[in-house]
N, CA, C and O atoms as a Tinker XYZ file with bonds, in Angstrom:
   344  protein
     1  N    -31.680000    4.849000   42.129000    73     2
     2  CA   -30.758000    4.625000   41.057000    64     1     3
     3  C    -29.354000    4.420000   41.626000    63     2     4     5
     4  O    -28.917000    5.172000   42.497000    81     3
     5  N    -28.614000    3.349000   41.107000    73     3     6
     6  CA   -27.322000    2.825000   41.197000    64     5     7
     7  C    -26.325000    4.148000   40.879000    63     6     8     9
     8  O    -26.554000    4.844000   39.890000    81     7
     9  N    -25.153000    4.456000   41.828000    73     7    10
    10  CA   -24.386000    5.009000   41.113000    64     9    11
    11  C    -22.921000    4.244000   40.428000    63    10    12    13
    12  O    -22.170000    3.551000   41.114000    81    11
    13  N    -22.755000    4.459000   39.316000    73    11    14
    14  CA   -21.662000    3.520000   38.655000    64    13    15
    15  C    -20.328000    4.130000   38.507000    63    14    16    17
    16  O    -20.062000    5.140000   37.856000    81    15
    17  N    -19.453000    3.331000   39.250000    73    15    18
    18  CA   -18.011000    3.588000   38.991000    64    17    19
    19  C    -17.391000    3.314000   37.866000    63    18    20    21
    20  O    -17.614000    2.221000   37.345000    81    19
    21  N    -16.604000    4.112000   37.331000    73    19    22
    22  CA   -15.564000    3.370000   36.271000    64    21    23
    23  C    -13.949000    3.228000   37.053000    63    22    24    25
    24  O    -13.236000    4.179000   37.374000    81    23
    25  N    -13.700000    2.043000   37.200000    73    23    26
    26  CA   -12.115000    1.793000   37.765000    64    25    27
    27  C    -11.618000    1.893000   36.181000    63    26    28    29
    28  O    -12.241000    1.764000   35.127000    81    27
    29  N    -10.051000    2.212000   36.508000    73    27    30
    30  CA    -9.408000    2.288000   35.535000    64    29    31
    31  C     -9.279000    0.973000   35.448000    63    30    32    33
    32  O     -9.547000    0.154000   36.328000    81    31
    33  N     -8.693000    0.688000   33.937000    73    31    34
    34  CA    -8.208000   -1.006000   33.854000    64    33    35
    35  C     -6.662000   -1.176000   34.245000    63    34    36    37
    36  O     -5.781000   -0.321000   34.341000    81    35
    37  N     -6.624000   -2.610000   34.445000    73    35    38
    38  CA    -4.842000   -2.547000   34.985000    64    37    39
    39  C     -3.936000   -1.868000   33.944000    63    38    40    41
    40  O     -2.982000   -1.247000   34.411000    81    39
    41  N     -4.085000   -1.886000   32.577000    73    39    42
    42  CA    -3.630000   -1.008000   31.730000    64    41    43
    43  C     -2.656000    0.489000   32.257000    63    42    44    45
    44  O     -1.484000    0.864000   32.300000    81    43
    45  N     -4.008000    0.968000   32.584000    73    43    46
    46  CA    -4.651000    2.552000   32.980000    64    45    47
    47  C     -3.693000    2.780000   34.166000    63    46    48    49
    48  O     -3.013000    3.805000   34.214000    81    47
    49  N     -3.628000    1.758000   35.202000    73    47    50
    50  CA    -3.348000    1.590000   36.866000    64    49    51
    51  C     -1.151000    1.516000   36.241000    63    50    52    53
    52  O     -0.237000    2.231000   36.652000    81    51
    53  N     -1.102000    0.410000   35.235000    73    51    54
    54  CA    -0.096000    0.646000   35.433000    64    53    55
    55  C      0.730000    1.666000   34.259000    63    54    56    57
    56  O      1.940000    1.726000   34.042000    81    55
    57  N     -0.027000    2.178000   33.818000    73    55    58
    58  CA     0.934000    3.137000   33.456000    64    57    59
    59  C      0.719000    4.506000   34.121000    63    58    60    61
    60  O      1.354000    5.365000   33.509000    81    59
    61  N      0.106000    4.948000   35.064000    73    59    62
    62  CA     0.412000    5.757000   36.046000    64    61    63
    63  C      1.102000    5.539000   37.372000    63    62    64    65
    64  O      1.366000    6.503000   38.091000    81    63
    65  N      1.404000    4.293000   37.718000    73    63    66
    66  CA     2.571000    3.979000   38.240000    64    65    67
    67  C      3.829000    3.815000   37.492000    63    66    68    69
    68  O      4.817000    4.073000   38.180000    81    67
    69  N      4.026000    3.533000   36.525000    73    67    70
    70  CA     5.107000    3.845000   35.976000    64    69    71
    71  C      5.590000    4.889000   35.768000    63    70    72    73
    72  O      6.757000    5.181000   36.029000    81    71
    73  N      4.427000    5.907000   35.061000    73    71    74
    74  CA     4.667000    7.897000   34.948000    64    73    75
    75  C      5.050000    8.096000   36.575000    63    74    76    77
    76  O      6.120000    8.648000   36.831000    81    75
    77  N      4.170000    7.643000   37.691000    73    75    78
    78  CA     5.321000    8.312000   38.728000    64    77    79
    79  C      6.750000    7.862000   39.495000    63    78    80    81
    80  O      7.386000    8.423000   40.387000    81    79
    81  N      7.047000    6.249000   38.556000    73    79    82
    82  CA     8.342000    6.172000   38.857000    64    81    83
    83  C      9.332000    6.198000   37.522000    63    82    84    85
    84  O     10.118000    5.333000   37.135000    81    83
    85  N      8.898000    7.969000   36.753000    73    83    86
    86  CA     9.607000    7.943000   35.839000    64    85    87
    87  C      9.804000    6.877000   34.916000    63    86    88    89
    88  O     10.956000    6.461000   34.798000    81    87
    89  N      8.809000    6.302000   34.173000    73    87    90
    90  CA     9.197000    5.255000   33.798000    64    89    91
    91  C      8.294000    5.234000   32.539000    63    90    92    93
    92  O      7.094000    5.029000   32.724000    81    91
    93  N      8.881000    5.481000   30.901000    73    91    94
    94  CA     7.875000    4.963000   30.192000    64    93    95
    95  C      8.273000    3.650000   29.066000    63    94    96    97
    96  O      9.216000    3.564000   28.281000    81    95
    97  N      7.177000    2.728000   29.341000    73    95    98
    98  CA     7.621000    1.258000   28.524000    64    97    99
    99  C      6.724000    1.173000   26.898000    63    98   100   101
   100  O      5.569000    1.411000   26.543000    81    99
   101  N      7.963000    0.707000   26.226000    73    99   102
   102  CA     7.393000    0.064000   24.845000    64   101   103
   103  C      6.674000   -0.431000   24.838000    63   102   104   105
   104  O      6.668000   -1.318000   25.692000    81   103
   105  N      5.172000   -0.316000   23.711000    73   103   106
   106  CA     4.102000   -1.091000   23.549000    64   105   107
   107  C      4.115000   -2.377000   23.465000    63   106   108   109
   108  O      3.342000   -3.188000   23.974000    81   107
   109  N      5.631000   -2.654000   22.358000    73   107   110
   110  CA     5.697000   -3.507000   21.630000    64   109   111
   111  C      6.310000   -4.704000   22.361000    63   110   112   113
   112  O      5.923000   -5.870000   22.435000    81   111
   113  N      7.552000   -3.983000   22.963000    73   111   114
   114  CA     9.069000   -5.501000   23.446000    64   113   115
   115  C      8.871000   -5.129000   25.168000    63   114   116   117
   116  O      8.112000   -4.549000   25.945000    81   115
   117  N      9.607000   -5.587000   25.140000    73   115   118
   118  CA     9.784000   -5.674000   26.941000    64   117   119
   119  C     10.764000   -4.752000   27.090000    63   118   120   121
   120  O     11.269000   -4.922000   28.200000    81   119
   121  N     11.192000   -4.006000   26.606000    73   119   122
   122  CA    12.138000   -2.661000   27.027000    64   121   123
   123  C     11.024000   -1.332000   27.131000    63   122   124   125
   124  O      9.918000   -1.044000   26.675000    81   123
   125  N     12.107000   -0.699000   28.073000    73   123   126
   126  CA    11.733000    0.660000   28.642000    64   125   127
   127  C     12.183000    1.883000   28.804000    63   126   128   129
   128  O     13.388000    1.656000   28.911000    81   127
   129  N     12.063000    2.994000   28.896000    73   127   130
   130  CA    13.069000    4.254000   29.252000    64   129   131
   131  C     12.690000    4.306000   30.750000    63   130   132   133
   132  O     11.562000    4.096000   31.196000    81   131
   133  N     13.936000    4.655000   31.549000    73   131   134
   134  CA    14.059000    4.700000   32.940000    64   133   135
   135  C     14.596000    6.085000   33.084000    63   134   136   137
   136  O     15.795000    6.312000   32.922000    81   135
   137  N     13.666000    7.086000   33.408000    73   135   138
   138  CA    14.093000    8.633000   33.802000    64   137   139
   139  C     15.025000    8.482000   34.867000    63   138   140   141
   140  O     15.222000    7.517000   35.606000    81   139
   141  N     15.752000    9.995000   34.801000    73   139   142
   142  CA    16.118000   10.215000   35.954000    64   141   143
   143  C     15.165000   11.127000   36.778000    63   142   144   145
   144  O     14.529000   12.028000   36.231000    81   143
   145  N     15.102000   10.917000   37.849000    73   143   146
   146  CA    13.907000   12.292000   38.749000    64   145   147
   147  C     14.476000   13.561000   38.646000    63   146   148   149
   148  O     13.855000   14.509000   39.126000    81   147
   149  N     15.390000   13.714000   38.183000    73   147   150
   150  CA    15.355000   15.308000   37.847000    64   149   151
   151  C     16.876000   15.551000   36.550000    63   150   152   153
   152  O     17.867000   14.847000   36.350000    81   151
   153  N     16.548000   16.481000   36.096000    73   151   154
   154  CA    17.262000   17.084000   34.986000    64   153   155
   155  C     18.777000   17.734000   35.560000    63   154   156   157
   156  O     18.942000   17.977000   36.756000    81   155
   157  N     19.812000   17.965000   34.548000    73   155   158
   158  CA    21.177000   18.431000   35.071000    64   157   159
   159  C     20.879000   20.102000   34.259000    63   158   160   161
   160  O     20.422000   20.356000   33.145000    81   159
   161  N     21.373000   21.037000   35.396000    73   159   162
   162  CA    21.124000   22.358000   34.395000    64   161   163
   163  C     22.479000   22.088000   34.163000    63   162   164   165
   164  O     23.340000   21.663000   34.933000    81   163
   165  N     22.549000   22.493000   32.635000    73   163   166
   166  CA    23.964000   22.993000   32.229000    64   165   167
   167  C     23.823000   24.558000   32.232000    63   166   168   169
   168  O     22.878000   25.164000   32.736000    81   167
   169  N     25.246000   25.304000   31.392000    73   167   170
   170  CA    25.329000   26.509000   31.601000    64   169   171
   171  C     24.155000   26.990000   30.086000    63   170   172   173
   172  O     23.292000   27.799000   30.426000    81   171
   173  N     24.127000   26.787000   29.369000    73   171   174
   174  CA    23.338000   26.752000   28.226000    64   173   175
   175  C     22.290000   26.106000   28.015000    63   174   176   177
   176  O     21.433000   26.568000   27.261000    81   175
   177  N     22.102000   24.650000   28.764000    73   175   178
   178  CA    20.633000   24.339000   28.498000    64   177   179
   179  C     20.746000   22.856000   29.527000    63   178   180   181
   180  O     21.758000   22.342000   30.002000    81   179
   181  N     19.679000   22.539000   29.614000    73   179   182
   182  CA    19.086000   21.509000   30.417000    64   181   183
   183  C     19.158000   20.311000   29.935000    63   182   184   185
   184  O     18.482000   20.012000   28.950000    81   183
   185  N     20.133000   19.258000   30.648000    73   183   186
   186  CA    19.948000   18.073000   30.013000    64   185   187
   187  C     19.497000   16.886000   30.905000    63   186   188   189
   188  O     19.904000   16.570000   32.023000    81   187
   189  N     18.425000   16.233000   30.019000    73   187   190
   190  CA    17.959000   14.960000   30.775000    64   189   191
   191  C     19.194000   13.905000   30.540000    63   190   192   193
   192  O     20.192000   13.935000   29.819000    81   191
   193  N     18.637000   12.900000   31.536000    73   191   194
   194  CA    19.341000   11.515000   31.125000    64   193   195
   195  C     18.881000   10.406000   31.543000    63   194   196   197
   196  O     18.979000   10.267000   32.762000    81   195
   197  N     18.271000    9.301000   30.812000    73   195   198
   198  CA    18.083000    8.558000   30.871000    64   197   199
   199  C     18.194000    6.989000   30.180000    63   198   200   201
   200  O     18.073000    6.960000   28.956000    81   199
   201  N     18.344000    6.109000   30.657000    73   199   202
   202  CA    18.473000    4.661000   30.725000    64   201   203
   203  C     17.540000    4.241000   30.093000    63   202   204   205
   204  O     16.385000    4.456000   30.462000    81   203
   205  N     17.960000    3.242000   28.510000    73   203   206
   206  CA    17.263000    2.225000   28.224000    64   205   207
   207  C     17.462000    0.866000   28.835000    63   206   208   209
   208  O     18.543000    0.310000   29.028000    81   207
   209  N     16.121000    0.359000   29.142000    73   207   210
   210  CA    15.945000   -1.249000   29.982000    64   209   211
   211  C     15.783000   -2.130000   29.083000    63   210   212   213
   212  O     15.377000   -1.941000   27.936000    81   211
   213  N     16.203000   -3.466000   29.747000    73   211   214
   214  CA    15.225000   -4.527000   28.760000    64   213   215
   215  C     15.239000   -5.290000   30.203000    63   214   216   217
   216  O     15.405000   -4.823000   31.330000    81   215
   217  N     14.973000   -6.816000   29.709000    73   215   218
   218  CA    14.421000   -7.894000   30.702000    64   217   219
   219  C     15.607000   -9.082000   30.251000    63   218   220   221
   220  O     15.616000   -9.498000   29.092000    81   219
   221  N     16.828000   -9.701000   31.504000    73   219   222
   222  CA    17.507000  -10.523000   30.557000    64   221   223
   223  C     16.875000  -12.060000   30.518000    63   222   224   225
   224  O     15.708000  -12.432000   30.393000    81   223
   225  N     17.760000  -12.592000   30.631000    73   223   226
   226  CA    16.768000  -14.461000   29.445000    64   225   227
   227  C     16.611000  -14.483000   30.899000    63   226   228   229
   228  O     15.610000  -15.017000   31.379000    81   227
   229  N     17.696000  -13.841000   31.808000    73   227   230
   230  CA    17.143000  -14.634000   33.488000    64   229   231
   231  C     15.760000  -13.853000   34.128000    63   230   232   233
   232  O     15.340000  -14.052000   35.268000    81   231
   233  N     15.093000  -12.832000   33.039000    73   231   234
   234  CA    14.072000  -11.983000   34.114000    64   233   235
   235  C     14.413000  -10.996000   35.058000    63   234   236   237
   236  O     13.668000  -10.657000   35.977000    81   235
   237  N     16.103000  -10.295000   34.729000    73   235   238
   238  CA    16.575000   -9.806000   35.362000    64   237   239
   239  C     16.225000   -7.895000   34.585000    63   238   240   241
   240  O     15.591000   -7.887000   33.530000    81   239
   241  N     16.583000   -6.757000   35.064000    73   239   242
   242  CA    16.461000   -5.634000   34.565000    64   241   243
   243  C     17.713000   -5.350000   34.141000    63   242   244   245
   244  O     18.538000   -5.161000   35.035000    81   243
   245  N     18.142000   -5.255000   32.823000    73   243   246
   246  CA    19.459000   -5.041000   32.328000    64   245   247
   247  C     19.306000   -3.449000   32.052000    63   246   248   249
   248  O     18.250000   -2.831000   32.187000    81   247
   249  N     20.661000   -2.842000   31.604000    73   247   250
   250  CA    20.457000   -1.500000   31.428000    64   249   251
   251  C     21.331000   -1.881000   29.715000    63   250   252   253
   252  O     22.305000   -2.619000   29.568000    81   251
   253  N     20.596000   -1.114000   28.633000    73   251   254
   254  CA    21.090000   -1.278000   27.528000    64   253   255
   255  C     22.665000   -0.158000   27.278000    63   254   256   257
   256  O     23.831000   -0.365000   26.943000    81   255
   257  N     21.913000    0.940000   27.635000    73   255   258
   258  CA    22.622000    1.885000   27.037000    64   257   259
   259  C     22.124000    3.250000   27.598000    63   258   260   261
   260  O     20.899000    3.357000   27.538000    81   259
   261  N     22.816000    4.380000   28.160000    73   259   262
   262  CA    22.411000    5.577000   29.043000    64   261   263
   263  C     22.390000    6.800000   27.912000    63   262   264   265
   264  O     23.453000    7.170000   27.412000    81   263
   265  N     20.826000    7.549000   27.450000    73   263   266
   266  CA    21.046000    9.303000   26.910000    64   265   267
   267  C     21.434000    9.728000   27.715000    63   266   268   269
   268  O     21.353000    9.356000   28.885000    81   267
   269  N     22.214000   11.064000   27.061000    73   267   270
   270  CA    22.049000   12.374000   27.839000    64   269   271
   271  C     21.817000   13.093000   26.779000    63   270   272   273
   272  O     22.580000   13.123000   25.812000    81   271
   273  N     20.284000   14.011000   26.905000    73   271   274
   274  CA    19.584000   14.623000   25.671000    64   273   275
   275  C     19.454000   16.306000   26.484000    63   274   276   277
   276  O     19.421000   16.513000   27.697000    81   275
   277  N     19.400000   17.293000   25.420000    73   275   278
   278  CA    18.530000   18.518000   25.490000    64   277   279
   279  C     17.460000   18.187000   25.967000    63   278   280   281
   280  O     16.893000   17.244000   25.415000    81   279
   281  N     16.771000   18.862000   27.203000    73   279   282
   282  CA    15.361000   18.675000   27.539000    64   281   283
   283  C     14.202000   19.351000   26.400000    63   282   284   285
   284  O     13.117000   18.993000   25.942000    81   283
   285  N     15.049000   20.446000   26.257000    73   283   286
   286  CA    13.865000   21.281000   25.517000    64   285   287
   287  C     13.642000   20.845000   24.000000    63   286   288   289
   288  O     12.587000   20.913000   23.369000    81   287
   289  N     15.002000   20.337000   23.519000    73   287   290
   290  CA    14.778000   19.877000   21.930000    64   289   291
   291  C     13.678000   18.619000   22.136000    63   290   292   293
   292  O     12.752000   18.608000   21.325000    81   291
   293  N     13.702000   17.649000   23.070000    73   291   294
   294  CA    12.780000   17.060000   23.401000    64   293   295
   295  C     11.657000   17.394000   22.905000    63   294   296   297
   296  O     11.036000   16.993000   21.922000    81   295
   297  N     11.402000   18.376000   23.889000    73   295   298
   298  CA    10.062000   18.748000   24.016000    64   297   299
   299  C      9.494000   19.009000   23.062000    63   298   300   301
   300  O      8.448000   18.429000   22.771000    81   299
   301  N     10.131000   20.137000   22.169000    73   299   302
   302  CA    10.119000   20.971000   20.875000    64   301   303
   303  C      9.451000   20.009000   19.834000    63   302   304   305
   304  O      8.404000   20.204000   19.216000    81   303
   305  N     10.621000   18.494000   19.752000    73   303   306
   306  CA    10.510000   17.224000   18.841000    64   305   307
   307  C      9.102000   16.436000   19.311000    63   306   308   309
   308  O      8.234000   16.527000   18.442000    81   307
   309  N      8.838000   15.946000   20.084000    73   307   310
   310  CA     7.356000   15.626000   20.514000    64   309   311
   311  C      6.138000   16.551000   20.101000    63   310   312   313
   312  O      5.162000   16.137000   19.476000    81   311
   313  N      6.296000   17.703000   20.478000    73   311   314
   314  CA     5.179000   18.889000   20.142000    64   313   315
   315  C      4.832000   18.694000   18.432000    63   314   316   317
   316  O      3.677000   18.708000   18.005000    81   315
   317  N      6.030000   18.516000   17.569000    73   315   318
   318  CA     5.658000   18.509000   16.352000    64   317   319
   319  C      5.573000   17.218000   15.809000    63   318   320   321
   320  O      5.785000   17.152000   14.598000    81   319
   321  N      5.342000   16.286000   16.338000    73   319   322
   322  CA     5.020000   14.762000   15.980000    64   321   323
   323  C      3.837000   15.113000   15.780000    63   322   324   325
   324  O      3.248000   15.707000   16.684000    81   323
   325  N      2.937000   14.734000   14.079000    73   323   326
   326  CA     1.702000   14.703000   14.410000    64   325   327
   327  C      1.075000   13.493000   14.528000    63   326   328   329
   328  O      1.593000   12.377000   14.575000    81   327
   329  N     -0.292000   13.856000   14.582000    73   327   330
   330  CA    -0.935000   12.945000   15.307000    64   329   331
   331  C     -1.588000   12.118000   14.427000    63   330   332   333
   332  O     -2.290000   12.778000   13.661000    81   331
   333  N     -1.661000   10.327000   14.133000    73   331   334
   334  CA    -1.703000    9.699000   13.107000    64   333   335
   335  C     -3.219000    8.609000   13.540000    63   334   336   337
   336  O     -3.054000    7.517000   14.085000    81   335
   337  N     -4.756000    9.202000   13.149000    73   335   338
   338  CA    -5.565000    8.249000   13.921000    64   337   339
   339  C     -5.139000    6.421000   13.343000    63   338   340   341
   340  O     -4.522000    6.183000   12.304000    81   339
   341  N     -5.581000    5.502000   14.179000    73   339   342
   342  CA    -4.798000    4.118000   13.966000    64   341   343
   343  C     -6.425000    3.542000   13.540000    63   342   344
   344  O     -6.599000    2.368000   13.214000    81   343
């Protein structure tokens, strides 16, 4: 008996290269959030920051506009997104 691999699909391949260069992209447009690799402690709480991308008419990586967010309200706000089957 054959043993059968499952490869991930390029899908799969590239969005775990993107998760490890901090990086998560819109389903929809050609923009993206561009992490930073690590968080700023403040004296009260932890703030991320990161860069929205797009693609310009030249194919170039533009930067739209830079957060600087609470890490944890983040987190907090995601956790209670529920979950909507499609």
């Amino acid at each position: 008996m054959k043993k059968i691999i499952n490869l991930p699909s390029n899908y799969q391949k590239r969005r775990r290269i993107d998760a490890n260069n901090f990086i998560l992209r819109c389903e929809k447009t050609q923009k993206w959030i561009q992490f930073a690799n690590q968080s700023q402690k403040g004296q009260i709480t932890d703030f991320l920051k990161f860069d929205i991308m797009t693609i310009d008419k030249n194919k170039n990586k533009k930067k739209l506009c830079t957060l600087t967010i609470d890490r944890n309200t983040l987190i907090k706000i995601i956790e209670k997104i529920p979950h909507k089957n499609i």
